[in-house]
C-alpha positions as CSV (number, residue, x, y, z in Angstrom):
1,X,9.4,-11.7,-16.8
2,X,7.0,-14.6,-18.3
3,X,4.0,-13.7,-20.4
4,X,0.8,-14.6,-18.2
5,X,-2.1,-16.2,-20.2
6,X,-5.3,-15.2,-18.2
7,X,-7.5,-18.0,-17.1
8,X,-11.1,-18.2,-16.0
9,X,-11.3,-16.6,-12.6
10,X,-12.2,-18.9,-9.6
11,X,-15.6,-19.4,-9.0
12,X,-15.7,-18.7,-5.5
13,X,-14.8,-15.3,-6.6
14,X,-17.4,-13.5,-7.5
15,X,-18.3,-9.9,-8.2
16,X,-19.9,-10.0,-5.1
17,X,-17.2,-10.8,-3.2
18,X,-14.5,-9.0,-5.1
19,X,-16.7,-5.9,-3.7
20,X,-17.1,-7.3,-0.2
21,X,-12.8,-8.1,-0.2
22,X,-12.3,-4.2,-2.3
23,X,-15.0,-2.5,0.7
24,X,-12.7,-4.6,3.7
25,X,-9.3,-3.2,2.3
26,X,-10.4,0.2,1.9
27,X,-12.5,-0.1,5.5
28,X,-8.9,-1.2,7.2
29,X,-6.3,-1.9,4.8
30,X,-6.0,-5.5,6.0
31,X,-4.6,-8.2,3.5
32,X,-7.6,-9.7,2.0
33,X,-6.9,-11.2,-1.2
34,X,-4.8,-13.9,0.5
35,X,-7.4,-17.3,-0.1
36,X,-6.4,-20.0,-1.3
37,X,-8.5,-20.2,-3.9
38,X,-6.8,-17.3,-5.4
39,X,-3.2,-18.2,-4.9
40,X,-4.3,-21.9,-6.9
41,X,-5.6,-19.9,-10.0
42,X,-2.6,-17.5,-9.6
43,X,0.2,-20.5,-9.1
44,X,-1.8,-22.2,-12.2
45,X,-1.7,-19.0,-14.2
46,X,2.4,-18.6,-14.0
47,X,3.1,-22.3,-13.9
48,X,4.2,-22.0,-10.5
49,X,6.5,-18.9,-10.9
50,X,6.7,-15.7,-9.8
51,X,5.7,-13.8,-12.7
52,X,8.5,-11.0,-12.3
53,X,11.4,-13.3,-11.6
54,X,10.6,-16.4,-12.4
55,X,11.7,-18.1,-9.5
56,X,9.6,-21.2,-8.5
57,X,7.2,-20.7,-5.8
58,X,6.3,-23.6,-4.9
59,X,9.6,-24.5,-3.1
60,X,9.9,-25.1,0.6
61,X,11.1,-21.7,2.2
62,X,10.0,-19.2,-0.7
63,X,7.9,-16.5,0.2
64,X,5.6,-14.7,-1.9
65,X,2.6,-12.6,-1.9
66,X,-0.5,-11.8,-4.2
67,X,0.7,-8.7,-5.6
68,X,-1.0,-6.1,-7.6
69,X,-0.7,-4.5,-11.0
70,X,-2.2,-0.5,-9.7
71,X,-0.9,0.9,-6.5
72,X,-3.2,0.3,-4.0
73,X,-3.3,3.7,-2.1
74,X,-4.3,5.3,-5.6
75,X,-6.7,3.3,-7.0
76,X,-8.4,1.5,-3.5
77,X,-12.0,2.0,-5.3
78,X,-11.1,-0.1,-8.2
79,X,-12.3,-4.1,-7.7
């Protein structure tokens, strides 16, 4: 596991929207942190590896997925 050093969150991503993203997965539990402006910061953030692994992301063929640190069913209010 590498150590993540927290950057400066996009600035598309705003409170406002972190809400309006937060409201749309509780509404329908659709996938909605998926934007690329997210997966930049994200890919910046852990040089490009997965932050569990450390496997490189950024090769053709690897999957990945914004993840979350909370589980999702028990804390859907939280932004």
């Amino acid at each position: 596991m590498i150590k993540l050093t927290l950057i400066n969150r996009p600035v598309e991503l705003t409170d406002k929207v972190c809400q309006q993203l937060t409201d749309k997965y509780k509404a329908d539990k659709s996938s909605v942190w998926d934007k690329a402006y997210i997966r930049e910061a994200l890919l910046e953030m852990t040089n490009n590896k997965c932050a569990y692994s450390e496997a490189s992301l950024v090769t053709h063929g690897n999957y990945w997925h914004i993840d979350h640190f909370r589980c999702k069913k028990e804390y859907e209010n939280e932004v």
